[in-house]
PDB file of N, CA, C, O and CB in Angstrom:
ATOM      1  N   UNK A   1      96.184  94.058 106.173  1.00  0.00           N
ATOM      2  CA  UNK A   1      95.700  92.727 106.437  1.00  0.00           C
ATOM      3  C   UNK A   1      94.178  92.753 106.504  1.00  0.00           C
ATOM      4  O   UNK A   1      93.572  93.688 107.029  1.00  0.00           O
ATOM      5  CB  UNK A   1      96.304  92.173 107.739  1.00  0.00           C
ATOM      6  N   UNK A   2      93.551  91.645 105.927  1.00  0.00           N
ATOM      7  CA  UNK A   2      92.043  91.978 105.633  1.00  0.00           C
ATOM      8  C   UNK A   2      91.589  90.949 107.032  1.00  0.00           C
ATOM      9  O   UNK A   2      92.219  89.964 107.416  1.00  0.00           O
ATOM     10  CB  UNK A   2      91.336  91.417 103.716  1.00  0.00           C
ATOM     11  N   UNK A   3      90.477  91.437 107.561  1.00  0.00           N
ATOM     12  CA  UNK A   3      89.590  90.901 108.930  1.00  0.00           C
ATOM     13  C   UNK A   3      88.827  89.859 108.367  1.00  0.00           C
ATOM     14  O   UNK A   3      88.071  89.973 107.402  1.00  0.00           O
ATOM     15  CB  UNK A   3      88.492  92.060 109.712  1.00  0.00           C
ATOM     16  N   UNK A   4      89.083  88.733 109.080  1.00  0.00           N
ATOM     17  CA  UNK A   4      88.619  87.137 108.876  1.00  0.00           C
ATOM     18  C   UNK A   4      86.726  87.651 109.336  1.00  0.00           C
ATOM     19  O   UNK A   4      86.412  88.340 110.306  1.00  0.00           O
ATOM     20  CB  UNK A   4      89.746  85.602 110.411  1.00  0.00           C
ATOM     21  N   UNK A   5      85.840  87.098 108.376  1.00  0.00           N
ATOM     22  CA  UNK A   5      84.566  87.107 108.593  1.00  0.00           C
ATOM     23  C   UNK A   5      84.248  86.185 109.570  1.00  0.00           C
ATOM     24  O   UNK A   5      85.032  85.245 109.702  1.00  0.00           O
ATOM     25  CB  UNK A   5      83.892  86.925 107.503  1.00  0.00           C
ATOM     26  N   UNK A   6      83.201  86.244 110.341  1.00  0.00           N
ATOM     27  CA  UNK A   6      83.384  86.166 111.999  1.00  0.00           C
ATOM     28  C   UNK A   6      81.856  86.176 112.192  1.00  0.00           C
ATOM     29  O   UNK A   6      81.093  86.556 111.304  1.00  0.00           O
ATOM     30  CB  UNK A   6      84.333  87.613 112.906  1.00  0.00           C
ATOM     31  N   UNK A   7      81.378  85.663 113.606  1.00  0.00           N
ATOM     32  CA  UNK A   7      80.324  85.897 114.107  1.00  0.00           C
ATOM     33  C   UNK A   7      79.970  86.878 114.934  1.00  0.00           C
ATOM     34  O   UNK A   7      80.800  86.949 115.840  1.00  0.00           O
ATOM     35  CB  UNK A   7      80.089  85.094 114.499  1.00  0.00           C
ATOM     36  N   UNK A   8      79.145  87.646 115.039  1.00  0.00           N
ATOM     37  CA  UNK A   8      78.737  88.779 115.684  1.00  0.00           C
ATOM     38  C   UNK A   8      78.959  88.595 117.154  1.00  0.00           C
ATOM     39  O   UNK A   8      78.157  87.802 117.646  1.00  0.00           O
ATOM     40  CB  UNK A   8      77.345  89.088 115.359  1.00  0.00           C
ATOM     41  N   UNK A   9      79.891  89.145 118.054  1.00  0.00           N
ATOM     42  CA  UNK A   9      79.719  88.928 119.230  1.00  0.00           C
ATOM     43  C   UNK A   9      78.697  90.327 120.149  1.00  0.00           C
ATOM     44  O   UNK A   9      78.329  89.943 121.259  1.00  0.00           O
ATOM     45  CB  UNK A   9      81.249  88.657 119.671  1.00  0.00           C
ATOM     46  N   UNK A  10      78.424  91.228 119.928  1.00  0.00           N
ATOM     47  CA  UNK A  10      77.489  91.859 120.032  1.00  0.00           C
ATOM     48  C   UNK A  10      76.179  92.188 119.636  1.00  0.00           C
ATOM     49  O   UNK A  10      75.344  92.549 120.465  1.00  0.00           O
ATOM     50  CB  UNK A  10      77.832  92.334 120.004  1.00  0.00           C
ATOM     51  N   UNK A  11      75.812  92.043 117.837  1.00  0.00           N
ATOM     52  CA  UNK A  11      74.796  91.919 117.274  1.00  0.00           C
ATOM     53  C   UNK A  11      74.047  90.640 116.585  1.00  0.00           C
ATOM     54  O   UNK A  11      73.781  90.354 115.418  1.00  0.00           O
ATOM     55  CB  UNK A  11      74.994  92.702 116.624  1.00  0.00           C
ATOM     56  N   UNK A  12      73.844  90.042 117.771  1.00  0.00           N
ATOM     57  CA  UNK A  12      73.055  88.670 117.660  1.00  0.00           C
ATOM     58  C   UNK A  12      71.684  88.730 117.782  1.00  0.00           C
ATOM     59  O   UNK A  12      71.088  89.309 118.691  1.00  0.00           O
ATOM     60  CB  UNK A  12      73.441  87.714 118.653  1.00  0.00           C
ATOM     61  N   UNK A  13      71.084  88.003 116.669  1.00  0.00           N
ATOM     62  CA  UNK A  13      69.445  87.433 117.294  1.00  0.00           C
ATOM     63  C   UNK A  13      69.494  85.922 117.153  1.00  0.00           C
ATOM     64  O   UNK A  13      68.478  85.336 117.527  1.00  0.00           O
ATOM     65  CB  UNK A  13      67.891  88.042 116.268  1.00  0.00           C
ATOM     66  N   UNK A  14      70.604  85.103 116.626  1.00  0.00           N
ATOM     67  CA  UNK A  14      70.135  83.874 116.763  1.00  0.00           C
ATOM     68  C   UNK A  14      71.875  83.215 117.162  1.00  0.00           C
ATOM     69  O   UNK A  14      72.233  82.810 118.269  1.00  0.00           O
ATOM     70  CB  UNK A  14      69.162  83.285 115.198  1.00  0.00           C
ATOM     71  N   UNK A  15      72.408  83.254 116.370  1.00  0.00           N
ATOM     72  CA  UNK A  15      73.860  83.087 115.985  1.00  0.00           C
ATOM     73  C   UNK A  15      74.507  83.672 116.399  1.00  0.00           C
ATOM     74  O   UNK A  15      75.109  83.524 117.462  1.00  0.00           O
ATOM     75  CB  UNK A  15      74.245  83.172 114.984  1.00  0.00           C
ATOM     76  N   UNK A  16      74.580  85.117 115.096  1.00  0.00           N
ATOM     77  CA  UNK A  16      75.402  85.914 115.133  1.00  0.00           C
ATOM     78  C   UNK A  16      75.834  86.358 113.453  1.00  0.00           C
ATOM     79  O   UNK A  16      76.615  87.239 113.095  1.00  0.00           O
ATOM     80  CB  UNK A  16      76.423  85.313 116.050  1.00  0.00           C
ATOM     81  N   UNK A  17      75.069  85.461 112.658  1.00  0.00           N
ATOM     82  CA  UNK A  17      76.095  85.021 111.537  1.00  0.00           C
ATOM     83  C   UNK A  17      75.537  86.357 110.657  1.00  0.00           C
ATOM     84  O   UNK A  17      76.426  86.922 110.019  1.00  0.00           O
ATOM     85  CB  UNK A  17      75.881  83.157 110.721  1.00  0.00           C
ATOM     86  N   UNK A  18      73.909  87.047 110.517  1.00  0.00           N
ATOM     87  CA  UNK A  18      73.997  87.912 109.860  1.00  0.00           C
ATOM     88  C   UNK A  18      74.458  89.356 110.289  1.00  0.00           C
ATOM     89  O   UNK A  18      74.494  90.365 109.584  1.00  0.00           O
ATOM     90  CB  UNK A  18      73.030  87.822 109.414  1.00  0.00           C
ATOM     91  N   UNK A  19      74.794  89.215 111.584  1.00  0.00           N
ATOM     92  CA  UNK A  19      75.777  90.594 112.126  1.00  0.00           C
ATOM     93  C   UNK A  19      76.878  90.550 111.708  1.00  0.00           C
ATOM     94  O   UNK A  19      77.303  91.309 110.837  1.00  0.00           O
ATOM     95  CB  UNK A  19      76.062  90.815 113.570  1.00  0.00           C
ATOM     96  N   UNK A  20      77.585  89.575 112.308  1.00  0.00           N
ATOM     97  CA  UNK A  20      78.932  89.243 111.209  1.00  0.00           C
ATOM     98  C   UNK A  20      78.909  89.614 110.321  1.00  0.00           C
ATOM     99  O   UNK A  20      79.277  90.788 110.270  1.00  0.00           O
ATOM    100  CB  UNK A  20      79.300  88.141 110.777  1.00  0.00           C
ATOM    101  N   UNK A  21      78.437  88.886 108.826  1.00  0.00           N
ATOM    102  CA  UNK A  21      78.289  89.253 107.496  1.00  0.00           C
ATOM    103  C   UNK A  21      78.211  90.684 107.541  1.00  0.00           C
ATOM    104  O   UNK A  21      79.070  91.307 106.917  1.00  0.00           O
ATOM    105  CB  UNK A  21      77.130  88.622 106.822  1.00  0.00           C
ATOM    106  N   UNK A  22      77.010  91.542 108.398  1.00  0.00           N
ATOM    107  CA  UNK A  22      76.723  92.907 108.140  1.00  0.00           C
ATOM    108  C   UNK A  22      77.645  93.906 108.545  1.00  0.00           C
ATOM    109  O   UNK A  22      77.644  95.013 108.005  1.00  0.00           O
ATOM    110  CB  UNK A  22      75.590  93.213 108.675  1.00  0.00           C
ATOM    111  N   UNK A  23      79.085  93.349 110.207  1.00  0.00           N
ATOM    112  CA  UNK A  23      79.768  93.910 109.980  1.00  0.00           C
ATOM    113  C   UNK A  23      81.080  93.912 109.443  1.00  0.00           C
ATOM    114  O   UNK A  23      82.002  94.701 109.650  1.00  0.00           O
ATOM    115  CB  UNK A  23      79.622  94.188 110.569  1.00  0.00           C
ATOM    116  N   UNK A  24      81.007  92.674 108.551  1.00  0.00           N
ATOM    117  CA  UNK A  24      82.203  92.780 107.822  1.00  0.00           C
ATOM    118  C   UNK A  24      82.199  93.408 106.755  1.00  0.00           C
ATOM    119  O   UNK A  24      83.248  94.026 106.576  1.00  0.00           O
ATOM    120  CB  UNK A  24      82.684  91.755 107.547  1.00  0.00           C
ATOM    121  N   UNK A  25      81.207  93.545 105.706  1.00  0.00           N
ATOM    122  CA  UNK A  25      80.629  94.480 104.786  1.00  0.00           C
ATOM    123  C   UNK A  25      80.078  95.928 105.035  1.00  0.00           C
ATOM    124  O   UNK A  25      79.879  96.574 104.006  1.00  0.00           O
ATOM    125  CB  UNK A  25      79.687  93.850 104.317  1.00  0.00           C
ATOM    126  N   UNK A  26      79.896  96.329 105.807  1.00  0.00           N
ATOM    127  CA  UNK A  26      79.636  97.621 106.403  1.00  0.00           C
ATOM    128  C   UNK A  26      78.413  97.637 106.175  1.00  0.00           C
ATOM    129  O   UNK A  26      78.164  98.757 105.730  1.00  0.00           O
ATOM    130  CB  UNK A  26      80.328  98.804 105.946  1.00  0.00           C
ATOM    131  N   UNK A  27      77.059  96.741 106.250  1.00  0.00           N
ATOM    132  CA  UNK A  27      76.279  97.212 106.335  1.00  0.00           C
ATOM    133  C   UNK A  27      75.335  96.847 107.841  1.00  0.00           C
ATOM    134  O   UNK A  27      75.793  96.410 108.897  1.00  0.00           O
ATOM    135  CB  UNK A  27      75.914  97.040 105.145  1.00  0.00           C
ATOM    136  N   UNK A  28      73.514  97.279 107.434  1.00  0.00           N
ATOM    137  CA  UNK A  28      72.520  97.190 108.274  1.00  0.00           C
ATOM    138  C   UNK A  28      72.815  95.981 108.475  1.00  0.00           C
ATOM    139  O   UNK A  28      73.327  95.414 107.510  1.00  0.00           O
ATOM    140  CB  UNK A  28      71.215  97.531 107.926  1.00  0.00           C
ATOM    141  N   UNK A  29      72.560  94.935 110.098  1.00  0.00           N
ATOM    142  CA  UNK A  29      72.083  94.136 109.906  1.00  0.00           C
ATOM    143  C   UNK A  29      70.864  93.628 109.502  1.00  0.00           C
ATOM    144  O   UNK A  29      70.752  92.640 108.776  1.00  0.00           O
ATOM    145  CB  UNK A  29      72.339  93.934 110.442  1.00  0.00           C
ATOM    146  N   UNK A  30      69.707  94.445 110.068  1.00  0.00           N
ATOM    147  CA  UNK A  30      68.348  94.347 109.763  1.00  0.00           C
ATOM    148  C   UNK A  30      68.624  94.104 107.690  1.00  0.00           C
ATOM    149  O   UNK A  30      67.867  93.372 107.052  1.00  0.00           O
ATOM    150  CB  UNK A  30      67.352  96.115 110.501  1.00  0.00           C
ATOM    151  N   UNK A  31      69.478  94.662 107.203  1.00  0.00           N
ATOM    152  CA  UNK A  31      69.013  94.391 105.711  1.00  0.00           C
ATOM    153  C   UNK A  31      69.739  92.988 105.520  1.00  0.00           C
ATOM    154  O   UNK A  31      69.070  92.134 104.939  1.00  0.00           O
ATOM    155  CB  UNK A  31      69.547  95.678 104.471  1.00  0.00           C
ATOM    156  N   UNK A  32      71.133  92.608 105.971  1.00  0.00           N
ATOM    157  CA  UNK A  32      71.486  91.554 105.823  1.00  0.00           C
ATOM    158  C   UNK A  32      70.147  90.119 106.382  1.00  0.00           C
ATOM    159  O   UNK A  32      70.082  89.039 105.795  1.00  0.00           O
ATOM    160  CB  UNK A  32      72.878  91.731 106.555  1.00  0.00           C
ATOM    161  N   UNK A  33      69.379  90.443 107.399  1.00  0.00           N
ATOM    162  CA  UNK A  33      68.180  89.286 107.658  1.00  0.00           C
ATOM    163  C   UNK A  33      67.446  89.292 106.450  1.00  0.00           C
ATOM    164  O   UNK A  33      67.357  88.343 105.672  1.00  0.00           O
ATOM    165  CB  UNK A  33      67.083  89.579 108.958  1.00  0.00           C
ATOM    166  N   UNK A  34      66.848  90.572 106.312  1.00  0.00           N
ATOM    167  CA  UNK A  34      66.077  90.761 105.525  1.00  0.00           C
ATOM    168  C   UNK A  34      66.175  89.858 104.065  1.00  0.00           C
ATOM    169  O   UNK A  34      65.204  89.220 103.658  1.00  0.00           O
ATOM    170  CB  UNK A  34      66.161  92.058 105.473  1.00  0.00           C
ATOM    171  N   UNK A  35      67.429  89.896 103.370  1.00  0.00           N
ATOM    172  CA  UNK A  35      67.889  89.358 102.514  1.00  0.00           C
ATOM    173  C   UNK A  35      67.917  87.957 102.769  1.00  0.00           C
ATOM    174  O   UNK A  35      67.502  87.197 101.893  1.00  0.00           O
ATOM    175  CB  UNK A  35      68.914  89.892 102.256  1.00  0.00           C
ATOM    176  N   UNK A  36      68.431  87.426 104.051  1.00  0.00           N
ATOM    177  CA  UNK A  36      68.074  85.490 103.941  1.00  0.00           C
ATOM    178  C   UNK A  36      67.059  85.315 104.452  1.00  0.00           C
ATOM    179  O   UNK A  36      66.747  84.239 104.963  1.00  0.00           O
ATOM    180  CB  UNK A  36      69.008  84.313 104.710  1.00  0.00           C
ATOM    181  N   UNK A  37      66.131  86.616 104.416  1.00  0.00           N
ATOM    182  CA  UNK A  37      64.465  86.146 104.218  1.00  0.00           C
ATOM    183  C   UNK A  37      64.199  85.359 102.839  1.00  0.00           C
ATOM    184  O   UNK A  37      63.737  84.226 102.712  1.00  0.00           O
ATOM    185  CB  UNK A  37      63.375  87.612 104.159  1.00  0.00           C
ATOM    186  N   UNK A  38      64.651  86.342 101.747  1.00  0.00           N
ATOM    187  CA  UNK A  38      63.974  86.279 100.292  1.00  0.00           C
ATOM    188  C   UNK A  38      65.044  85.280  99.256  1.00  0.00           C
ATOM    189  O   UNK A  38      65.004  84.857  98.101  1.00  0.00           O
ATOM    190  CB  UNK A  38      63.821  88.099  99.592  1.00  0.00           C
ATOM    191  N   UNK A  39      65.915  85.207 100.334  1.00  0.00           N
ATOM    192  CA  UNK A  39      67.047  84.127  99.580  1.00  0.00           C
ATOM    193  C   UNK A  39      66.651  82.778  99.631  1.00  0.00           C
ATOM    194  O   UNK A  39      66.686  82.140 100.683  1.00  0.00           O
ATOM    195  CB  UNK A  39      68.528  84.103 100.265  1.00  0.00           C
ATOM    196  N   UNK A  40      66.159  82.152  98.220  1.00  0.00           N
ATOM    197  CA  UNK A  40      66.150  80.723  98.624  1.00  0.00           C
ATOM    198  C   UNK A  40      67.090  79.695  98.969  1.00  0.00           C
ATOM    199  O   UNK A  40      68.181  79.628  98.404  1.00  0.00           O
ATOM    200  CB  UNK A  40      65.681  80.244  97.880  1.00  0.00           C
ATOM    201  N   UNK A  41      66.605  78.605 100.179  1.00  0.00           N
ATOM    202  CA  UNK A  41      67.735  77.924 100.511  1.00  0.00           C
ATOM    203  C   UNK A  41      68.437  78.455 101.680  1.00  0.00           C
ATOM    204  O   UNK A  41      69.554  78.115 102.068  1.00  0.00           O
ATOM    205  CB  UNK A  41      68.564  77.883  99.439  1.00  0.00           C
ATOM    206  N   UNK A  42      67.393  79.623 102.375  1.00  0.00           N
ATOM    207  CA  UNK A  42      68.108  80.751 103.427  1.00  0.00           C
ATOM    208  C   UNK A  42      68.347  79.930 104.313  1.00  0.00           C
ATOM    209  O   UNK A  42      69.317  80.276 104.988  1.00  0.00           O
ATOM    210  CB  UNK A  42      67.300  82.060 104.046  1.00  0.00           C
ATOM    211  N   UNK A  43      67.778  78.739 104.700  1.00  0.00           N
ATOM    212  CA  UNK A  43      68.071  78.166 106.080  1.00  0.00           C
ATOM    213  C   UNK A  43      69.353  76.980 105.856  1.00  0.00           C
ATOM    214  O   UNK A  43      70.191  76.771 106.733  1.00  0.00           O
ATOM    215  CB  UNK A  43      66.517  77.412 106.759  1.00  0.00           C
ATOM    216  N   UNK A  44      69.340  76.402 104.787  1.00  0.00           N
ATOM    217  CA  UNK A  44      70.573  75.535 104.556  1.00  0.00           C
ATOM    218  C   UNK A  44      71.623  76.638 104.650  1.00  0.00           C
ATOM    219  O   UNK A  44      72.590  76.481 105.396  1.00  0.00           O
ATOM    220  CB  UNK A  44      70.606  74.656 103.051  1.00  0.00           C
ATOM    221  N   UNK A  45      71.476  77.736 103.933  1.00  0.00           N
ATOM    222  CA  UNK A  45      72.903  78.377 103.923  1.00  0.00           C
ATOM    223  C   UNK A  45      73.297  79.106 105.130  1.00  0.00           C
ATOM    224  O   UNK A  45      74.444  79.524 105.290  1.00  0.00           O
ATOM    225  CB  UNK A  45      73.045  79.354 102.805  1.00  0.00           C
ATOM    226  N   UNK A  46      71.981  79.321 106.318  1.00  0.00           N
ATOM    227  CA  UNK A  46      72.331  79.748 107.518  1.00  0.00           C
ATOM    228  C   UNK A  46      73.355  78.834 108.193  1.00  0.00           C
ATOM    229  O   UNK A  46      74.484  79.050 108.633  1.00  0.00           O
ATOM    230  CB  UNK A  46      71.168  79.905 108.276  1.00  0.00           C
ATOM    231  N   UNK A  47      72.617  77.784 108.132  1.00  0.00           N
ATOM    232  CA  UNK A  47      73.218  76.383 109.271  1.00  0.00           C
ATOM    233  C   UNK A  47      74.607  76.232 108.809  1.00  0.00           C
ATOM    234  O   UNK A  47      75.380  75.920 109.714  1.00  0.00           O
ATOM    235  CB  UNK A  47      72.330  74.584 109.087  1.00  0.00           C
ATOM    236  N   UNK A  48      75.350  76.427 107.153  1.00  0.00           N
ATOM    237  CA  UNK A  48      76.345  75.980 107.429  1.00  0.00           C
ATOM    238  C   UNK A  48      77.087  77.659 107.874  1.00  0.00           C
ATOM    239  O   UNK A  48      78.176  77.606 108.446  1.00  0.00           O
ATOM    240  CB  UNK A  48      76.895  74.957 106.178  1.00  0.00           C
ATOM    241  N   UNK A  49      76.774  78.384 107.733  1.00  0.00           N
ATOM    242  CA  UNK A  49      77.470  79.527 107.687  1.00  0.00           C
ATOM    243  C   UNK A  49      77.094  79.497 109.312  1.00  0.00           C
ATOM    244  O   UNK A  49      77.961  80.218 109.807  1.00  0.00           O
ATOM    245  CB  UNK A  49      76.987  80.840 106.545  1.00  0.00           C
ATOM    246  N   UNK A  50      76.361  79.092 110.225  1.00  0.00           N
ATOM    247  CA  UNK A  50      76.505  79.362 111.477  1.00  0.00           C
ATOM    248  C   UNK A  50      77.335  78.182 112.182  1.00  0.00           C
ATOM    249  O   UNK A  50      77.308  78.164 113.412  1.00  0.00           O
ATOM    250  CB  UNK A  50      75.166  79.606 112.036  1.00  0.00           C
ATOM    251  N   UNK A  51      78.264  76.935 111.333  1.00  0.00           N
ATOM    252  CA  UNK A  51      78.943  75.970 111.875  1.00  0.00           C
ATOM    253  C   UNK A  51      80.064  76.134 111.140  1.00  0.00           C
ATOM    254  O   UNK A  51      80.982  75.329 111.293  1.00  0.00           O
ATOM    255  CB  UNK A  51      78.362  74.688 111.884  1.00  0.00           C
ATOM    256  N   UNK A  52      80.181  77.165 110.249  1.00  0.00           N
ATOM    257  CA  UNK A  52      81.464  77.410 109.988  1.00  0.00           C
ATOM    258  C   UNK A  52      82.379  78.417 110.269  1.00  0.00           C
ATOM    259  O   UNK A  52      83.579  78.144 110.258  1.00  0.00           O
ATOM    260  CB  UNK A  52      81.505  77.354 109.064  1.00  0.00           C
ATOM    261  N   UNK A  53      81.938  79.706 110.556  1.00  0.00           N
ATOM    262  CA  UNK A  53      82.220  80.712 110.990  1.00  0.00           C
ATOM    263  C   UNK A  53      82.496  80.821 112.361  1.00  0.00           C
ATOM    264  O   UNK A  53      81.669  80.356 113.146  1.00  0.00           O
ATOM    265  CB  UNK A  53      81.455  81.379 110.638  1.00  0.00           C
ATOM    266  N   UNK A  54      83.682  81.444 112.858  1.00  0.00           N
ATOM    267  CA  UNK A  54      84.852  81.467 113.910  1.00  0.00           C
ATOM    268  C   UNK A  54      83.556  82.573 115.017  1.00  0.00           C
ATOM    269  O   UNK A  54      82.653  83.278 114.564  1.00  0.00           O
ATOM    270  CB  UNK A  54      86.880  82.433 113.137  1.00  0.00           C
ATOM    271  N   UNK A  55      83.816  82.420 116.080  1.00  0.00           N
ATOM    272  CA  UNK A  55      83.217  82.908 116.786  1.00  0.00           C
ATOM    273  C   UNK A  55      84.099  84.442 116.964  1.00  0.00           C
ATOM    274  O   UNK A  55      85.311  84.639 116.875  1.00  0.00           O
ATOM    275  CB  UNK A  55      82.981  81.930 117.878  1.00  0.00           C
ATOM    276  N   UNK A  56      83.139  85.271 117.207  1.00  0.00           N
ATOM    277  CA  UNK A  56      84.004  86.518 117.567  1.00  0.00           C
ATOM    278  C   UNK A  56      84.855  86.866 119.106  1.00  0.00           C
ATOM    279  O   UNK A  56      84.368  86.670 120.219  1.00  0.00           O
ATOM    280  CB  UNK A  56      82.991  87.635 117.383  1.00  0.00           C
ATOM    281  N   UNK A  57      85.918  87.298 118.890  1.00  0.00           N
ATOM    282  CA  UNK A  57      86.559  87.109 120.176  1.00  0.00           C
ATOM    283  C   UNK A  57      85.592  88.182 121.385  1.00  0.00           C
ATOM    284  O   UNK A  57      85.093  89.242 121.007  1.00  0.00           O
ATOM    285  CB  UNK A  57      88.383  87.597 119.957  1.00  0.00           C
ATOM    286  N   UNK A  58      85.480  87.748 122.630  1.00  0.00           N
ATOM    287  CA  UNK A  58      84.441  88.845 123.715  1.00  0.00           C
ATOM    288  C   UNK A  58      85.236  89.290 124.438  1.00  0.00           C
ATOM    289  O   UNK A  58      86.061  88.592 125.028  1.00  0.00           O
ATOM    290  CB  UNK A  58      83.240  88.288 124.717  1.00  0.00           C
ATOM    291  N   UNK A  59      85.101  91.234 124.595  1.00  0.00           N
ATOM    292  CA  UNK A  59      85.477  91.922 125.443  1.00  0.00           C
ATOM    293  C   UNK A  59      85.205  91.737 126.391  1.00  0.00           C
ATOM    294  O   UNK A  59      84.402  90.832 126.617  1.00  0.00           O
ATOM    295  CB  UNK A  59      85.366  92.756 125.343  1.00  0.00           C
ATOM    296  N   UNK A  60      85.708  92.457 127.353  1.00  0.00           N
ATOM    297  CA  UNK A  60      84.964  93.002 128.797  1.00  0.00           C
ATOM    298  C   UNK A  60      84.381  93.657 128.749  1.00  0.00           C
ATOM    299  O   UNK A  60      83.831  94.069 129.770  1.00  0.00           O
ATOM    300  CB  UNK A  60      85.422  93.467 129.742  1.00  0.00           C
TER     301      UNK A  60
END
């Protein structure tokens, strides 16, 4: 069963949404920011990807 892409519940600086992305793909987050630095349109595609994406469930 494949893991629903999700918001970062540990590796947040704003959201959550490029931790997510970074750990659903296995990568850096720092490279996933990095990238909707140089991506045009980075902030439209933040906002919906940070109102669409399921929040991550929080441990204890």
């Amino acid at each position: 069963m494949s893991r629903p892409l999700r918001k970062s519940a540990t590796n947040r600086s704003l959201f959550g949404v490029c931790g997510g992305i970074a750990e659903y793909f296995n990568l850096s987050p720092l490279g996933v920011r990095l990238l909707f630095l140089i991506v045009p349109g980075n902030f439209l595609i933040y906002m919906i990807l940070a109102n669409s994406m399921k929040d991550a469930p929080r441990y204890l």
